[in-house]
N, C-alpha and C positions, 0 to 999 in steps of 0.2 A: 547534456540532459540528465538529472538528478533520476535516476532507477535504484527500484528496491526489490530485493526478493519478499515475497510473501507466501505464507503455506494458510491455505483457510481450510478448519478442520471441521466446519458446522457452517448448516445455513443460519445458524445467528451471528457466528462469525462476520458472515457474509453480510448479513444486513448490517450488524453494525460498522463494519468499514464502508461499507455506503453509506454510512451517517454519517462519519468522520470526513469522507467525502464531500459530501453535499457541503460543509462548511465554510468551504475556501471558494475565491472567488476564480483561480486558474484550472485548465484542463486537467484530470489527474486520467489517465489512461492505464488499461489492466490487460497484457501480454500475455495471451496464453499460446500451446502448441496448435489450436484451432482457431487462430484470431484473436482481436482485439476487439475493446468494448467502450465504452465508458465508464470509470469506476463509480460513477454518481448512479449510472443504470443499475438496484438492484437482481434485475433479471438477466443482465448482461455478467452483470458478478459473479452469480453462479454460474452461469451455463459453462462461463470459463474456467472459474474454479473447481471444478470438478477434477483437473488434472492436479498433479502432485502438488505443482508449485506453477506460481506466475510473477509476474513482474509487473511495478509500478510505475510508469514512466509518466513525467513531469516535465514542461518548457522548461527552456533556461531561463533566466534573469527573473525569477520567482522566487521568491523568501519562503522555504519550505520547512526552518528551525520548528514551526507548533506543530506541523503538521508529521515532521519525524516524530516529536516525542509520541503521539495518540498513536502513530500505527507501529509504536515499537513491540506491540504483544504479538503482531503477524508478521512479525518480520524473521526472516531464516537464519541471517546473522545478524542478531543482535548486536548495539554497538556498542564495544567495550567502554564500560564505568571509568574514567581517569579521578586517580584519589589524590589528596596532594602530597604522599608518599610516595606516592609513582610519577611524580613530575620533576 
């Protein structure tokens, strides 16, 4: 199952990863130390992100390449840039 850390630092934050949510057609779920929610639920979004950091969890066999690029601004590790000097 494809998981991502996330840190949301604002409830706009918050709304707009439940915009980037809403977009896709599979489950995207948000892991926090008090439960779980729905990431499309904005009021589920916060309640959860309130804590430091949460997690993204996605089924398998889903094609998640657009949906990493949009939520790589909340994401805790970013994923290193490969240049083609470095390949």
């Amino acid at each position: 199952m494809p998981q991502y850390e996330v840190l949301i630092r604002s409830s706009e934050q918050a709304q707009k990863l439940s915009q980037v949510a809403e977009k896709y057609p599979f489950d995207i779920w948000i892991h926090g130390q008090s439960g779980q929610a729905d990431a499309k639920s904005l009021l589920g979004l916060m309640l959860l992100t309130i804590e430091n950091d949460v997690r993204l969890v996605i089924d398998d066999n889903v094609d998640t390449r657009a949906f990493e690029e949009e939520i790589e601004e909340f994401r805790m590790f970013p994923k290193k840039k490969t240049t083609s000097a470095s390949l």
